[in-house]
C-alpha positions, -999 to 999 in steps of 0.1 A, spaced: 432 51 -111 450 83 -101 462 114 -114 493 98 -132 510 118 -156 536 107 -181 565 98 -165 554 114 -128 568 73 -114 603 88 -124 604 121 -104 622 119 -72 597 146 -45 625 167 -42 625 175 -78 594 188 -74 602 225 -66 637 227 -77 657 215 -55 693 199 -63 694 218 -93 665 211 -111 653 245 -134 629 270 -117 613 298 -125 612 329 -100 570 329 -91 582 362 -72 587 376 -106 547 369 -113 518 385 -100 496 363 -75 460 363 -91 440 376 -62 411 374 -49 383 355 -69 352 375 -68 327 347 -82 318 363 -107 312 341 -140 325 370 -163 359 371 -141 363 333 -141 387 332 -177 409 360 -167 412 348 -134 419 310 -143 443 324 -164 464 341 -136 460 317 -115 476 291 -136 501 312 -147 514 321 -115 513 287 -106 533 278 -134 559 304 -120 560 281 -92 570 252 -115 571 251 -151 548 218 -149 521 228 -132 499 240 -159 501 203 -177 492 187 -139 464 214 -134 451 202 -170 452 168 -162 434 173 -133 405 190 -149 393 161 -169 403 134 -147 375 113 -138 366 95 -107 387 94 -74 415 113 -75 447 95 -60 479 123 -62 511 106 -61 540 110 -36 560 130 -61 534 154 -62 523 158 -29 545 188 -20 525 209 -51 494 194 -40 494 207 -9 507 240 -22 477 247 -46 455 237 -17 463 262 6 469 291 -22 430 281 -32 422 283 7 438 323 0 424 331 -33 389 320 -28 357 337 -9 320 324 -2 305 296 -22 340 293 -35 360 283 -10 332 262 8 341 241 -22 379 238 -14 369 230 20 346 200 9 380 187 -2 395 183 30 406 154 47 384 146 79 408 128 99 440 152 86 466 141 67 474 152 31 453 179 15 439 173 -23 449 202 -44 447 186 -78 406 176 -67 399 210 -52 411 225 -86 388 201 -104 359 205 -83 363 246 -87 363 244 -123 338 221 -129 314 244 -108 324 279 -123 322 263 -158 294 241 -158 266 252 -185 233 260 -189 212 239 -212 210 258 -236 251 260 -240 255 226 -232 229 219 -268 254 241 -289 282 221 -276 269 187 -279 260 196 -315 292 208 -324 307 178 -310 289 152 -328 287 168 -360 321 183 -367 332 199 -399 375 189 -398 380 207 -428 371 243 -415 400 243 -389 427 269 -402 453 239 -403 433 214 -422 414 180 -420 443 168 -395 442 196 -374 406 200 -373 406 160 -357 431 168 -329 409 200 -323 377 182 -317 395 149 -296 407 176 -276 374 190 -272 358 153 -265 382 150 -235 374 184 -224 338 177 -225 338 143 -211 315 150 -182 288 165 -205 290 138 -235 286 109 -206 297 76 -225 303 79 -260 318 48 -271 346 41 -295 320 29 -322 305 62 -323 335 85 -322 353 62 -355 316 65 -371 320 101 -366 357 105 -380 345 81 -412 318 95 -421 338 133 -423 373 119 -433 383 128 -471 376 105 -499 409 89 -505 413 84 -461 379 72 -461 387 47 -485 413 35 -468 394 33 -437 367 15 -451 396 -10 -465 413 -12 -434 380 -18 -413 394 -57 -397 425 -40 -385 408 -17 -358 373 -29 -357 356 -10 -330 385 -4 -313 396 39 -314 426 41 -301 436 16 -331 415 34 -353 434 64 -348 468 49 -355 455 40 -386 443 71 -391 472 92 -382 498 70 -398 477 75 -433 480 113 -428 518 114 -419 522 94 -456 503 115 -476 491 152 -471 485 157 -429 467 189 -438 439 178 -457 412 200 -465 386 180 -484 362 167 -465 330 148 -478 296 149 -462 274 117 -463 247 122 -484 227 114 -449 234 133 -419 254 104 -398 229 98 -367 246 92 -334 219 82 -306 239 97 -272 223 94 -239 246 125 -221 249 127 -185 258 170 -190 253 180 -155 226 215 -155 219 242 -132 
């Protein structure tokens, strides 16, 4: 599978970069990010510019570049979004120095043809934000023993926090299947959801994506912001054999 957005089957190429009307912003009207040094501490701030300059270019950029990022396996970039592939490529081939751009270059095609921006983005910010062990502990324990209830929007919000977080950290959490993550939820969700959860067990089985319907369409009846949130009398134990990538 490729990088496929929502909806990128029904965008024509030339609507790409504005063209036949389509809305624009003025990228001239941004400041290019520069040169990236390599060094780690400049990485954020520079990521930052760099994505929002790109997002001067066109407004969906940023979502592409975020797709990208966790995307796993082979890359395949669409013909819609070619033209911005190919853009990012060579701005990357501009911005970057040393062990930096020897990346980017990895990326090229050997017998020419279309470059890979979307996989040279990915392969840069796996590199500059890949973690030490020691980091990649912290987050691993955060991950699978998450307190919901401490997020500043509630139970609800504290959920969509930590999937985003799982997707984030894909690469480091290796396979952690859908038995584990609703074990997880369960064993932090609020009395009354866990309940329900327990009550409604047939209807998702050890299936997530099911799971979390249930899940969310219980919050949307009743109070989405939830702040209760009841802690097994023993510590849920998830056995994880992680594939985080060290230096």
């Amino acid at each position: 599978p490729g990088l496929r957005p929502p909806g990128v089957e029904q965008m024509s190429r030339s609507a790409i970069f504005g063209r036949r009307g389509a809305a624009q912003l003025d990228a001239r009207l941004v400041d290019k990010p520069g040169k990236y040094s390599g060094e780690k501490g400049e990485w954020r701030l520079w990521k930052a510019r760099a994505v929002g300059w790109l997002a001067a270019v066109h407004p969906d950029f940023g979502r592409f570049l975020a797709a990208a990022e966790i995307h796993q396996g082979d890359m395949y970039v669409p013909q819609p979004l070619q033209e911005m592939s190919s853009l990012l490529h060579t701005e990357l081939l501009a911005w970057l120095t040393g062990t930096q751009l020897a990346l980017v270059l990895r990326n090229l095609p050997l017998g020419g043809g279309e470059t890979n921006g979307f996989a040279a983005w990915r392969t840069l910010c796996e590199e500059e934000e890949r973690m030490d062990p020691v980091a990649q502990v912290a987050v691993l324990q955060e991950l699978l023993h998450p307190n919901f209830a401490e997020a500043d929007g509630g139970w609800r919000q504290g959920w969509m926090e930590w999937e985003a977080r799982l997707a984030r950290h894909a690469p480091l959490l290796g396979s952690l299947g859908d038995a584990v993550r609703i074990g997880i939820v369960r064993a932090r969700a609020p009395d009354l959801l866990r309940d329900h959860l327990e009550v409604s067990a047939a209807s998702y089985g050890a299936d997530y994506a099911a799971f979390r319907i249930v899940v969310d369409s219980y919050l949307r009846a009743h109070d989405g912001g939830l702040r209760q949130q009841t802690v097994p009398d023993e510590p849920l134990e998830v056995d994880v054999i992680t594939k985080g990538k060290g230096k």
